[in-house]
VOGU-3710 file (C-alpha; in Angstrom, 3 decimals, decimal comma):
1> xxxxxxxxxx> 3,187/3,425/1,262  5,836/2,815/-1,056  5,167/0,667/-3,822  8,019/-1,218/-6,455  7,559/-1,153/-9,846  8,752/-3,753/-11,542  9,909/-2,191/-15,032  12,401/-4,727/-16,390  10,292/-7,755/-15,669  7,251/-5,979/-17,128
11> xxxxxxxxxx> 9,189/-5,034/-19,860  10,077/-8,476/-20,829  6,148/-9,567/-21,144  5,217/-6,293/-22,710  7,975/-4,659/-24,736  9,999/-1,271/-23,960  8,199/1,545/-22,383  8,943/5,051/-22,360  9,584/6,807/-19,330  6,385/8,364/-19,948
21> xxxxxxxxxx> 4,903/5,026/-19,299  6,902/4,352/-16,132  6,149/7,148/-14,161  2,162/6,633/-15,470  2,256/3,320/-14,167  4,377/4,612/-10,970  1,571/7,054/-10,132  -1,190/4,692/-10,641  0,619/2,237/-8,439  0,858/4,781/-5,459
31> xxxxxxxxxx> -2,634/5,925/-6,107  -3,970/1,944/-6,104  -1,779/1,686/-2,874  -2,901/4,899/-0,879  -6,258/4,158/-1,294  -6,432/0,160/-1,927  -8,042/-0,239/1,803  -10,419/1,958/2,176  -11,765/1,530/-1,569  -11,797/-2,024/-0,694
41> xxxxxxxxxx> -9,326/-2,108/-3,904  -6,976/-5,030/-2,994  -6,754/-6,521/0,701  -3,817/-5,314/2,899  -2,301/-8,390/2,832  -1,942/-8,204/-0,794  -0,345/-4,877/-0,550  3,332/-5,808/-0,531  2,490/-7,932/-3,809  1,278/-4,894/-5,398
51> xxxxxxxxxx> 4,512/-4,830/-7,996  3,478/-8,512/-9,080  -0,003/-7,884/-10,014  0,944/-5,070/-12,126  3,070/-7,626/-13,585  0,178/-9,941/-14,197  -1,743/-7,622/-15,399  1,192/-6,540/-18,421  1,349/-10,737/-18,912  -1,500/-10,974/-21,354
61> xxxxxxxxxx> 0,484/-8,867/-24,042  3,244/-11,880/-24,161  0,190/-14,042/-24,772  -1,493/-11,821/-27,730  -2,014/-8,105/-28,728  -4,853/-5,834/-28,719  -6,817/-5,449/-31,442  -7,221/-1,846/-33,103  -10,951/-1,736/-32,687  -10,022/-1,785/-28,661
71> xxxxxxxxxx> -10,187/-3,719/-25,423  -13,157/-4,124/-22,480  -11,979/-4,831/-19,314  -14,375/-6,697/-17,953  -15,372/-6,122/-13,975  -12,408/-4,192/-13,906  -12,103/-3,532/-9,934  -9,310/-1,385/-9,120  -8,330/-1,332/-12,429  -6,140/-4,323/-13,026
81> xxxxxxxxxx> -5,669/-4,750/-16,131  -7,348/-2,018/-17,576  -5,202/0,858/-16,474  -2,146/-1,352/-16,835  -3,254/-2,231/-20,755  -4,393/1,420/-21,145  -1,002/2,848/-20,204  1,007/0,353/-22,257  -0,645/0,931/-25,169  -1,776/3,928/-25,364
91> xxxxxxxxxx> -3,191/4,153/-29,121  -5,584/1,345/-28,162  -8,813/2,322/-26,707  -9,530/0,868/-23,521  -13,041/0,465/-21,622  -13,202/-0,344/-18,462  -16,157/-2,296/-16,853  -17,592/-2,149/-13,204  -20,782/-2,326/-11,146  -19,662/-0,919/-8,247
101> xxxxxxxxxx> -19,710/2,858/-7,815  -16,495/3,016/-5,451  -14,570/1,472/-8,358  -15,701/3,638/-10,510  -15,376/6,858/-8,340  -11,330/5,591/-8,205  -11,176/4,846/-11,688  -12,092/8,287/-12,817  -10,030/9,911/-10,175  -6,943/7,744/-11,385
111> xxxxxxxxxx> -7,882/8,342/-14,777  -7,365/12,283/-14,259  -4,297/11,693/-12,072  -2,582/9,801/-14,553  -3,503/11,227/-17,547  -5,095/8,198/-19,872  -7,184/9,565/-22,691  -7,333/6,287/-24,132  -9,580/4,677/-21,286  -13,261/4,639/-21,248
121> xxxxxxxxxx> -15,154/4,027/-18,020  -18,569/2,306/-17,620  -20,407/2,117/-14,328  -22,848/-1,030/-15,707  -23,364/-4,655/-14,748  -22,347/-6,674/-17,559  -25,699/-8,200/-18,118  -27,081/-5,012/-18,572  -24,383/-4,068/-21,231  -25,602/-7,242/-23,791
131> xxxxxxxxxx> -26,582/-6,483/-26,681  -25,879/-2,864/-25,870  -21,847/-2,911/-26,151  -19,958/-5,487/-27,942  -15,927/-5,728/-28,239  -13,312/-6,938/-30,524  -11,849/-8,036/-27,083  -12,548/-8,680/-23,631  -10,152/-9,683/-21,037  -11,578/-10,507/-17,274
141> xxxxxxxxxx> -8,746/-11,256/-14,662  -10,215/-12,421/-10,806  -13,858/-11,829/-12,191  -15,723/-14,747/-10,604  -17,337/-18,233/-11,231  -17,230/-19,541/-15,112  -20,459/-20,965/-14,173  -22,150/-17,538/-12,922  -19,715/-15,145/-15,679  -18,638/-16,927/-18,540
151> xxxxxxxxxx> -21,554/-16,927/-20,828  -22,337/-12,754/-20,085  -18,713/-12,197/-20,721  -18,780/-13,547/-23,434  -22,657/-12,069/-25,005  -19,941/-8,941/-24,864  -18,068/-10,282/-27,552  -18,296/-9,150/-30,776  -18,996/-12,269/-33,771  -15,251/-12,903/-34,700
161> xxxxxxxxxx> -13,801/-11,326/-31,341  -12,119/-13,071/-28,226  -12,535/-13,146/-24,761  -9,485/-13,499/-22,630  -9,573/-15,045/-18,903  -6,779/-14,733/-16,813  -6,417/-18,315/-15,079  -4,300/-19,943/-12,213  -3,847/-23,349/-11,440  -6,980/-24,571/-11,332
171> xxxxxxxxxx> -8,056/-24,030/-14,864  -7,848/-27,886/-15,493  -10,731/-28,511/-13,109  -12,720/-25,464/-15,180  -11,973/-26,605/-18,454  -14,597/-29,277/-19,286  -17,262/-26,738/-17,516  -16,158/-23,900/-19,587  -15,963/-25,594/-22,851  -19,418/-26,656/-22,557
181> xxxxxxxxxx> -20,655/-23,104/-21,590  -18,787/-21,429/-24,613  -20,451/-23,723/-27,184  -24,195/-22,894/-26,074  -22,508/-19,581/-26,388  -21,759/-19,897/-29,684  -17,378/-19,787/-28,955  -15,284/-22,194/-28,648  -12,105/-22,497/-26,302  -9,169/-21,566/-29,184
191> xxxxxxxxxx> -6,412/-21,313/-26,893  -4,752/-21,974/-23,386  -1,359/-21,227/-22,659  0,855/-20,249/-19,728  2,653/-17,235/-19,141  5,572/-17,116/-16,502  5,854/-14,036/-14,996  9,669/-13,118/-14,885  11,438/-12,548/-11,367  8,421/-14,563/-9,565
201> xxxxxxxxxx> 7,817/-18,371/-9,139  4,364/-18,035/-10,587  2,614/-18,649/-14,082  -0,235/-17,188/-15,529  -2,848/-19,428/-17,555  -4,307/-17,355/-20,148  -7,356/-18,978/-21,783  -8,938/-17,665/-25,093  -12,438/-17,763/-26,191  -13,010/-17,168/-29,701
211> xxxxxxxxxx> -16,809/-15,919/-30,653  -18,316/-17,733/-33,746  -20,683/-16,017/-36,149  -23,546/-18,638/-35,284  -26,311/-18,036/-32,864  -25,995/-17,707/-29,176  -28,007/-19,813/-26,705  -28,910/-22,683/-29,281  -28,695/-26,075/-28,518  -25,918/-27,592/-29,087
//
């Protein structure tokens, strides 16, 4: 299947890339494609969107940078962001999160195919990884309930760090929910803000969580 990628409008959220970068993120694209169904990667009807959640994926670098000391990817799936962030900056180590073996058997083989010694890959659940791993920064996009995720996301977070949530629409009904779940965490909800991604009618809510040095799971 032949897959679009959208280089100028991901350039405008993410900055110039080489053409290194474009044909990395080309190859990954036709690799996520070819074997999206049968690695239950994305569904077939989100095939044709493929371009746009690339896209999405790039968005989070208009909303902030990665930190030096890296960037987890939490529940990564099919890779999205964490190849995306992985090939667009490549002299920021990337790890890349999953409990499902068929996402990680894809994620290594895309890994080779592309060529990203930058990226990481860790078959784990995430509560298994607390107090085990801990990140400068953690981004999650389409990773589940705030209610069932939020607080293990963020027991990944290193005291000082952030954790970054890709959010649509509905973020207003999550807020309250969330904000209550970050502060028995120990964070606090620093920032939301809304990310348009060019060429499409759509916007992309990113919400950041930043990780206090006081204890986690105290009353609050």
């Amino acid at each position: 299947m032949g897959v679009e990628l959208p280089r100028a409008e991901i350039e405008q959220v993410a900055g110039p890339m080489t053409e290194d970068q474009v044909r990395q993120l080309a190859v990954y694209m036709q690799k996520l494609a070819a074997d999206a169904e049968k690695m239950s990667l994305i569904s077939r009807n989100e095939l044709p969107n493929l371009g746009r959640h690339v896209l999405d994926a790039a968005a989070v670098l208009a909303f902030r940078e990665l930190p030096d000391g890296g960037v987890a990817d939490l529940g990564t799936g099919g890779g999205l962001p964490g190849v995306v962030l992985s090939i667009l900056r490549p002299k920021v180590r990337v790890t890349l999160i999953d409990s499902r073996r068929s996402k990680i058997v894809f994620l290594k083989s895309a890994q080779r195919l592309v060529g990203l010694d930058n990226m990481e890959i860790v078959h784990a659940r995430l509560e298994d990884l607390a107090g085990v791993r801990s990140f400068p920064l953690a981004v999650a996009r389409a990773l589940g309930r705030l209610d069932r995720v939020l607080e293990m996301s963020l027991a990944l977070v290193e005291p000082g760090g952030s954790l970054v949530l890709y959010k649509g629409p509905r973020w207003s009904e999550e807020a309250e929910q969330a904000a209550v779940i970050a502060k028995r965490s120990g964070a606090v909800i620093e920032r939301v803000e809304g990310v348009e991604l060019p060429g499409t009618d759509r916007t992309t809510t990113f919400v950041e969580f930043r990780v206090g040095s006081v204890s986690r799971g105290t009353a609050a």
